[in-house]
C-alpha positions in Angstrom: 4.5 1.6 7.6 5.8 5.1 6.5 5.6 5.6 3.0 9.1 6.4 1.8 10.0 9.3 -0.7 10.5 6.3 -3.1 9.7 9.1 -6.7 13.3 9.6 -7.8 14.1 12.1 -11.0 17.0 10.9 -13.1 18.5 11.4 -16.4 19.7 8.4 -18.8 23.5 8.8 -19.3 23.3 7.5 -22.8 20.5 9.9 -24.3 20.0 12.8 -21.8 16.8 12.1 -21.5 15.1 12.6 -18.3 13.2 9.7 -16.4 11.7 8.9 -13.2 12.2 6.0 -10.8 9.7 4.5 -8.5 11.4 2.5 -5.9 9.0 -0.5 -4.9 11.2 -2.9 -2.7 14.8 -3.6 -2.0 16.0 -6.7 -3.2 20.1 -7.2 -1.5 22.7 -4.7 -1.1 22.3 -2.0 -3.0 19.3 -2.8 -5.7 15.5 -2.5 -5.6 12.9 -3.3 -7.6 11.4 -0.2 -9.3 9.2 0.7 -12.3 10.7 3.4 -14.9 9.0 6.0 -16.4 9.5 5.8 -19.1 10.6 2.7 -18.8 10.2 0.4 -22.2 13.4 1.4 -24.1 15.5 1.8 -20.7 17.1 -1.2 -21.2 19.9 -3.8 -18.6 23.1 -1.6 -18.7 21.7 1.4 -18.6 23.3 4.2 -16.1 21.3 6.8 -14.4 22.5 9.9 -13.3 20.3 10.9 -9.7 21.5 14.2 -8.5 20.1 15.7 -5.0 17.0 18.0 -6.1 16.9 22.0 -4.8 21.1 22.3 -5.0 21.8 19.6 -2.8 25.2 17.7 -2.9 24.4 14.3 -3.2 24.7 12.7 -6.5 24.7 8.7 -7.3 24.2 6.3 -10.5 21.7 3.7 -10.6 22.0 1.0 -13.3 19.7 -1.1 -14.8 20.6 -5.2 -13.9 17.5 -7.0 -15.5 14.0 -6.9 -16.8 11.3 -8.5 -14.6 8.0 -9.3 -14.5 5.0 -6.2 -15.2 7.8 -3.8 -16.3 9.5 -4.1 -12.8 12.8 -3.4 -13.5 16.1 -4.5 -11.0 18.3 -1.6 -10.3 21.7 -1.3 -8.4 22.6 1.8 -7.0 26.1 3.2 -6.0 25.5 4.0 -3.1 23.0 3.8 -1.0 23.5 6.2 1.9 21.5 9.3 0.9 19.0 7.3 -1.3 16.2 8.7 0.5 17.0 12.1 0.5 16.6 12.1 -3.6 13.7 11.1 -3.7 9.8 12.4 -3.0 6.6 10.7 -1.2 4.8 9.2 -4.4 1.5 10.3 -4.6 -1.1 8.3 -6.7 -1.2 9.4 -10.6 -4.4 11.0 -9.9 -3.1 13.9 -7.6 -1.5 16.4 -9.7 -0.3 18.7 -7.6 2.6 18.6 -5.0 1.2 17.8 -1.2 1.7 21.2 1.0 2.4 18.8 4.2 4.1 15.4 3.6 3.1 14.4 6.6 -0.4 14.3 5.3 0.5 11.4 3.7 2.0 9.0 6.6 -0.4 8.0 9.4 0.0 8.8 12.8 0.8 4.9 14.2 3.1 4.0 11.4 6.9 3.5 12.8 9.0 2.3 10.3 9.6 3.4 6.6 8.6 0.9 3.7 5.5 1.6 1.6 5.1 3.0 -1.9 1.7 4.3 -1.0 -0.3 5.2 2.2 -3.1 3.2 3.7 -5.9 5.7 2.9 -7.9 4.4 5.7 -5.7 5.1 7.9 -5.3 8.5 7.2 -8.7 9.6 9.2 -6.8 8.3 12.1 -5.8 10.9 15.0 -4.2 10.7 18.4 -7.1 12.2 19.5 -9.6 9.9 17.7 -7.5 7.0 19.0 -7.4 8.1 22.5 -11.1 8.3 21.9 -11.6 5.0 21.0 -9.3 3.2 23.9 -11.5 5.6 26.1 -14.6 3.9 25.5 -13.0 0.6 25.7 -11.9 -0.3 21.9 -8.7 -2.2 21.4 -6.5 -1.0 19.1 -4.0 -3.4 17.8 -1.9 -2.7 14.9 0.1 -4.6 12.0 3.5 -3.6 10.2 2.3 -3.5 6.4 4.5 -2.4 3.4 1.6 -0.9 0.8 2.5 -1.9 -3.1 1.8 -1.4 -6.0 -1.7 -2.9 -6.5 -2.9 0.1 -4.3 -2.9 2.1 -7.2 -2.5 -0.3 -10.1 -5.5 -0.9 -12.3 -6.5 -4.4 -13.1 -6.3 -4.4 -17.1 -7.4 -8.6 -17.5 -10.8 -9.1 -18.7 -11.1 -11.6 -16.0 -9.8 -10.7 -12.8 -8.9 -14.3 -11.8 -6.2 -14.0 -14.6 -4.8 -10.7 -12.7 -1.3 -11.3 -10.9 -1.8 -9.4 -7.4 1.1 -7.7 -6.2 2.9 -8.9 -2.9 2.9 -6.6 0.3 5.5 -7.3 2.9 3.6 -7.6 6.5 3.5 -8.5 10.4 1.3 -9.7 12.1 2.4 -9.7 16.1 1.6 -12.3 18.4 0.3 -9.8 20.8 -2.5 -8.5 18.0 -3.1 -12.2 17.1 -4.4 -12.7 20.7 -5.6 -9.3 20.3 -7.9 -11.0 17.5 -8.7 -14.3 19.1 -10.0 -12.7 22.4 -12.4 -10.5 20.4 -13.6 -13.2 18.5 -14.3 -15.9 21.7 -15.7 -13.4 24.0 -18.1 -12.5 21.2 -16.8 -9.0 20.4 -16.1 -7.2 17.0 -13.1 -7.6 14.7 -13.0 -4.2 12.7 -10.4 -3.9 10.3 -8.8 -0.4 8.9 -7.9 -0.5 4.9 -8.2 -3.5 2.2 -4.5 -4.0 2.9 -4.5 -4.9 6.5 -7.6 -7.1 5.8 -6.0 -9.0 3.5 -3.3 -9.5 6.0 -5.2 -10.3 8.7 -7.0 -12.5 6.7 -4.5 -14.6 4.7 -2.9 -14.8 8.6 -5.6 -17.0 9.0 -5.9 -19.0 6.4 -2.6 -20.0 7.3 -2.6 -20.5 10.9 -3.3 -24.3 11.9 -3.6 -24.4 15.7 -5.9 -21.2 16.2 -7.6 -19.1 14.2 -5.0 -16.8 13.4 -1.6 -17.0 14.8 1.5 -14.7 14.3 2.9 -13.8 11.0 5.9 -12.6 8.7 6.1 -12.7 5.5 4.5 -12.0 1.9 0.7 -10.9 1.6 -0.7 -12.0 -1.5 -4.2 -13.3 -1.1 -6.4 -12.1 -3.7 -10.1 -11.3 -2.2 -12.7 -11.5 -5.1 -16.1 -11.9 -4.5 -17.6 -15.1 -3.3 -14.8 -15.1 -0.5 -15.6 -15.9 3.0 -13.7 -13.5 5.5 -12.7 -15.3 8.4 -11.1 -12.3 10.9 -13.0 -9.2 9.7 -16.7 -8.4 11.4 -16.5 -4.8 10.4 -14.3 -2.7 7.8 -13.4 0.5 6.9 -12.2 2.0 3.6 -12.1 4.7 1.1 -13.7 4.9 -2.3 -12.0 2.7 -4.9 -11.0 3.6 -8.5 -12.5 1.5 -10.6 -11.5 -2.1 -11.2 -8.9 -1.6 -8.5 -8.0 -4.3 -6.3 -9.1 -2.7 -2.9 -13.1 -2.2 -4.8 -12.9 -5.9 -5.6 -12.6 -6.6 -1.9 -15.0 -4.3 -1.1 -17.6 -5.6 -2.6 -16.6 -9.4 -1.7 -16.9 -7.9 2.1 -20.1 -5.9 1.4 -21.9 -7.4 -1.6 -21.9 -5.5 -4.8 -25.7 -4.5 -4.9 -25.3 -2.9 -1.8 -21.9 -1.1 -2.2 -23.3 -0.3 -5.8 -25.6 1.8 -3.9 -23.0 3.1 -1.5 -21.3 4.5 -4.1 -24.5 6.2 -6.1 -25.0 7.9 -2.5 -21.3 8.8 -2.5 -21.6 10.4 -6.0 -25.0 12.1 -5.1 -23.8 13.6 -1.9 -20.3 15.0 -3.2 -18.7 12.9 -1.0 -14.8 13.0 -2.1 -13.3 9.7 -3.4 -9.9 8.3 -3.5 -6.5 9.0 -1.4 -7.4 12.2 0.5 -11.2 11.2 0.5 -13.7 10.4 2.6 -14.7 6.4 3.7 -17.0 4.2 4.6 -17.7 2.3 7.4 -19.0 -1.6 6.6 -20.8 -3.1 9.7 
């Protein structure tokens, strides 16, 4: 999905003090889920003042309900009418400087608004490149996929067993779930775009019990680690990871460490460019 301009500037009522929200689902009328920066003092009751940036008119109050798990904190807002005109596209902590275009940042196939961060894969994506590929026959099918957190969220546990993977809101059509199982028994190539809609795809399956994947709705959060068998992806394509990131971890379980190991030592020796507006890699 399109990712929404979910970075809202604020300032804390009580002190004056300036913070930032980052909206990361809705959760009922009126309140979302976010993460506050900063966010460990900002405590349930407090109000924030959210005023429409560059002279705009808008302004609205969000306060802060309840404390939740991983610093996610429950907000209600005022109103909820202009909320996305307050706000910016998020862009990972990494980039540093405002995007030119935000357009770079949305994909060309995604429809509706809902993610906190792009698919990077996707991003190599053009109409043209796509009419390419149905040209010579490819079949591209698509999935509705809210990006979290975990995009961007380092895992800090020693052992990444122990790490709590965020959920991602998805669907999963019955037209691309056909899509899948005619590829698969006519003998033909399931490649899938981005560690998010793999992990789709691929909990999909795990869940289906008459085929081998069947339509789906609901939360994705199947945590791919190596020594797990993929059951829906053939092929895969992906950016470079930061480290001890979710999305590497299910790189290498799809590639095999030693061998994505020296992927990314050719990566680094060729300059190739890592991350959000990077280059990828195709995994055959």
């Amino acid at each position: 999905s399109r990712v929404l301009p979910a970075r809202i500037k604020g300032i804390k009522q009580d002190t004056s003090a300036k913070i930032e929200i980052l909206l990361l689902k809705r959760d009922g009328e009126g309140c979302w889920e976010a993460l506050l920066k900063p966010g460990k003092r900002t405590k349930p009751g407090t109000i924030i003042d959210i005023h429409q940036p560059n002279g705009g008119v808008v302004s609205i109050q969000a306060e802060v309900l309840a404390d939740k798990e991983d610093g996610i904190k429950l907000l209600r807002f005022s109103d909820e009418t202009h909320l996305m005109k307050l706000g910016e596209v998020p862009l990972p902590p990494y980039i540093h400087t405002p995007v030119a275009d935000p357009e770079r940042y949305q994909t060309v196939y995604a429809l509706t608004n809902g993610s906190v961060a792009a698919p990077t894969a996707g991003l190599h994506f053009t109409p043209e490149l796509l009419k390419r590929l149905t040209e010579m026959g490819v079949i591209c099918t698509y999935v509705t996929l809210h990006i979290g957190l975990d995009t961007f969220r380092p895992v800090k546990e020693e052992d990444p067993k122990d790490h709590k993977i965020h959920r991602e809101y998805g669907i999963l059509s019955k037209e691309t779930a056909s899509a899948i199982c005619c590829a698969k028994e006519t003998g033909k190539r399931v490649f899938c775009v981005g560690t998010s809609a793999t992990r789709l795809v691929e909990q999909a399956s795990h869940l289906s019990q008459t085929s081998l994947i069947t339509s789906y709705s609901g939360w994705a959060d199947l945590f791919i680690l190596p020594g797990y068998k993929f059951r829906v992806a053939d092929c895969f394509i992906t950016n470079f990871h930061l480290p001890r990131s979710t999305p590497l971890m299910l790189t290498s379980a799809f590639a095999g460490w030693p061998f994505l190991r020296k992927a990314y030592e050719k990566a680094i020796s060729e300059h190739y460019r890592f991350y959000s507006f990077g280059d990828a890699m195709l995994i055959l």
